[in-house]
C-alpha positions in Angstrom: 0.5 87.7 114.3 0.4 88.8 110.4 -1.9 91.2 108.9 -2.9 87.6 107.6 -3.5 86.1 110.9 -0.7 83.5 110.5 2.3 83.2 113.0 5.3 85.1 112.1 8.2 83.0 111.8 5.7 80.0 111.0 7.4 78.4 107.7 6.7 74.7 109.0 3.3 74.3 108.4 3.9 75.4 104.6 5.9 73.3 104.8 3.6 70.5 105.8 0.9 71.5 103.8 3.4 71.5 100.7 4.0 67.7 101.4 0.6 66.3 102.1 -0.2 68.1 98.6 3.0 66.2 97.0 1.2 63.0 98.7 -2.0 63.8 96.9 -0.2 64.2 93.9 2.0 61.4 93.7 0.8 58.7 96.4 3.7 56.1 95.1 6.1 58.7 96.8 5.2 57.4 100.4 7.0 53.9 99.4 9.7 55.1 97.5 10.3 58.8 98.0 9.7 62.0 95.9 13.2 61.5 93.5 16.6 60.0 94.5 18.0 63.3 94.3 15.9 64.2 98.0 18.0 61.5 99.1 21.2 61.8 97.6 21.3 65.2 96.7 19.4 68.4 98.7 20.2 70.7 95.9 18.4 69.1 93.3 15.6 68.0 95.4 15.0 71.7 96.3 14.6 73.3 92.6 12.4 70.1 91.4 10.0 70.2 94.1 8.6 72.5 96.9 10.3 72.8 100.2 8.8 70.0 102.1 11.4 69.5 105.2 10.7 69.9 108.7 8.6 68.1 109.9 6.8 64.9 110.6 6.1 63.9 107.2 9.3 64.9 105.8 11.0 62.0 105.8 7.7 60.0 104.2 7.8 61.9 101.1 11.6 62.9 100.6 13.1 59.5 101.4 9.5 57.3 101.6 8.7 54.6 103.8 11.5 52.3 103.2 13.9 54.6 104.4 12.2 56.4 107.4 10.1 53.4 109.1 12.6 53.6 111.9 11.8 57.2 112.7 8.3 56.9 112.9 8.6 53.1 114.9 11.2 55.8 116.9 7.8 58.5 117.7 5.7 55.5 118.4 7.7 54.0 121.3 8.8 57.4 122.6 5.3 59.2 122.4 3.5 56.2 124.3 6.6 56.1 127.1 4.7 57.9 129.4 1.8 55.5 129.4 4.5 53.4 131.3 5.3 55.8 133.9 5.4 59.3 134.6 9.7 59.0 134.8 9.0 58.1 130.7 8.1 61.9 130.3 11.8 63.0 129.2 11.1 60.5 126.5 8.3 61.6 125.3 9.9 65.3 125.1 12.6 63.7 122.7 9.8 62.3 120.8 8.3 65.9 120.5 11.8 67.3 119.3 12.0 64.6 116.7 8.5 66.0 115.5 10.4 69.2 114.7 13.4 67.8 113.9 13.1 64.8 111.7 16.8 64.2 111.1 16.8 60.7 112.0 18.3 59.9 108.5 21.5 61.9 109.7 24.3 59.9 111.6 24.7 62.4 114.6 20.6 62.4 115.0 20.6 58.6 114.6 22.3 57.8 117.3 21.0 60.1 119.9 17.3 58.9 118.8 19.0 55.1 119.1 20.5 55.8 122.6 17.2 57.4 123.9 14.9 54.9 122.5 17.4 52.0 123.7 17.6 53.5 127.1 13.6 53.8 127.3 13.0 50.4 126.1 15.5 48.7 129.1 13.6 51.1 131.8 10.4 49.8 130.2 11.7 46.4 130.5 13.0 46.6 133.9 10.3 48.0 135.4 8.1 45.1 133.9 10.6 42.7 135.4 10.6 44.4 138.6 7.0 44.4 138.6 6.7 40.5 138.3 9.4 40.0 140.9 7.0 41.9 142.7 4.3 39.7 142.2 6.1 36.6 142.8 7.4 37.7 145.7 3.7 38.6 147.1 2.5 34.9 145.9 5.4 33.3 147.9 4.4 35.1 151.1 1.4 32.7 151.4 
């Protein structure tokens, strides 16, 4: 702790706080972005506005809604995994790393994210189908 009583080492929730402020100030960001340069090019992006990155609303303002829907569709499915099954918990730790790490906009993050959620959605699915061959089985007994 800081004479202030904040973590040391804690920049993220400036962070966050300096993008729910950009939200307040320019709602029309969350479609669109803040400025193409956030998406095109980090240098720029960083001397126009405040540094905004890392975490969960990062992608929202820098790149808006357009852009990052697939990342947070991505922390929907992999948060609620476990609801499934307790085996679904790995997900859900994935989905907590992508809550510190939103680089789902990168190529290299993109496809891990797409593998994990891919994978979780066909254990979802064949544990559904399992289940129902389950109960079909039990109604054929009689």
């Amino acid at each position: 702790m800081s004479e202030t009583g904040s973590i040391v080492g804690d920049n993220r929730s400036w962070r966050m706080i300096n993008a729910i402020k950009h939200i307040d100030a320019h709602p029309e960001s969350m479609l669109y972005g803040a400025d193409s340069s956030c998406r095109f090019d980090q240098n720029t992006c960083i001397k126009k506005f405040p540094l905004m990155g890392e975490n969960p609303l990062s992608p929202l303002v820098l790149h808006g809604l357009f852009v990052s829907w697939p990342y947070y569709l991505a922390l929907v499915l992999l948060l609620t995994a476990p609801l499934f099954g307790k085996q679904f918990l790995a997900s859900a730790g994935f989905g907590a790393l992508l809550l510190q790490r939103p680089y789902i906009v990168g190529i290299g993050y993109s496809l891990i994210t797409l593998l994990v959620v891919m994978m979780t959605i066909e254990a979802i699915a064949a544990r559904s189908r399992s289940a129902g061959l389950r109960k079909l089985q039990d109604g054929c007994a009689y």
